[in-house]
C-alpha positions as CSV (number, residue, x, y, z in Angstrom):
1,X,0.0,0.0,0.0
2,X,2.5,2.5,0.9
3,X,4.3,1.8,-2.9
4,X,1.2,2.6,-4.8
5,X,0.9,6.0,-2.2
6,X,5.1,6.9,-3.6
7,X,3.9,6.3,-7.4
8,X,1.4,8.6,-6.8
9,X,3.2,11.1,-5.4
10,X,5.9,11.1,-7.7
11,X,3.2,11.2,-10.5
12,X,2.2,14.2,-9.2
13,X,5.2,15.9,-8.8
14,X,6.2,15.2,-12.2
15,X,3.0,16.7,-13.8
16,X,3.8,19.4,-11.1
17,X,6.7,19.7,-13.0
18,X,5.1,19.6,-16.5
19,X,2.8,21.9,-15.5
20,X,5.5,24.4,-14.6
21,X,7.5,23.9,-18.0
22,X,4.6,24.3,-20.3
23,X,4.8,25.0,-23.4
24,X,8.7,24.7,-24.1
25,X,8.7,21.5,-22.3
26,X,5.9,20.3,-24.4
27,X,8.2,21.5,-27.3
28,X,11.0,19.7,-26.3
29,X,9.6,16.9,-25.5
30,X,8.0,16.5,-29.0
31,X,11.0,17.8,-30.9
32,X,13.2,14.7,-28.8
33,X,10.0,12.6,-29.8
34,X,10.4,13.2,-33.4
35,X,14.1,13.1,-33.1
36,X,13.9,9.4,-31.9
37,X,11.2,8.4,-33.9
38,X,13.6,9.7,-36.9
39,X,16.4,8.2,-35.8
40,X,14.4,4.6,-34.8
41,X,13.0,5.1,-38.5
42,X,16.5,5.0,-39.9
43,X,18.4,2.3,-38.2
44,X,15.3,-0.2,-38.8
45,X,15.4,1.3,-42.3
46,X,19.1,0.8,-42.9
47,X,18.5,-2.9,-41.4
48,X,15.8,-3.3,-44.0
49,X,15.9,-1.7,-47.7
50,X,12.3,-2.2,-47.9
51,X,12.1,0.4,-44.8
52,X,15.2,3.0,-46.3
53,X,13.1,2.8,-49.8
54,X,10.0,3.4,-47.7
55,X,11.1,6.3,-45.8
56,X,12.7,7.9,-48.5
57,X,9.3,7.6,-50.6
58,X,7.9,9.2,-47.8
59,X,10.5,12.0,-47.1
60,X,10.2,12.6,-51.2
61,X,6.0,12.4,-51.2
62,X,6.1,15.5,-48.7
């Protein structure tokens, strides 16, 4: 009982935190989001050359 009562503070002290970044951490946490989805995008993509061709049709379509 008293490990659920710790999660929840510490879940509340991070959207405390959040809360206090706002918008810039919202930024940063999507820019880092896209960053890794990028870079996730790439390694499988240079694993697979079905996944580089894919990606680069994609990158090309926009």
């Amino acid at each position: 009982m008293l490990w659920v009562l710790g999660i929840v503070m510490v879940l509340l002290n991070m959207r405390r935190l959040f809360l206090g970044i706002g918008l810039w951490g919202l930024v940063t946490r999507s820019f880092l989001l896209v960053c890794g989805a990028s870079f996730w995008v790439l390694s499988v993509g240079s694993w697979f050359g079905a996944g580089s061709s894919w990606y680069a049709k994609l990158l090309s379509g926009y």
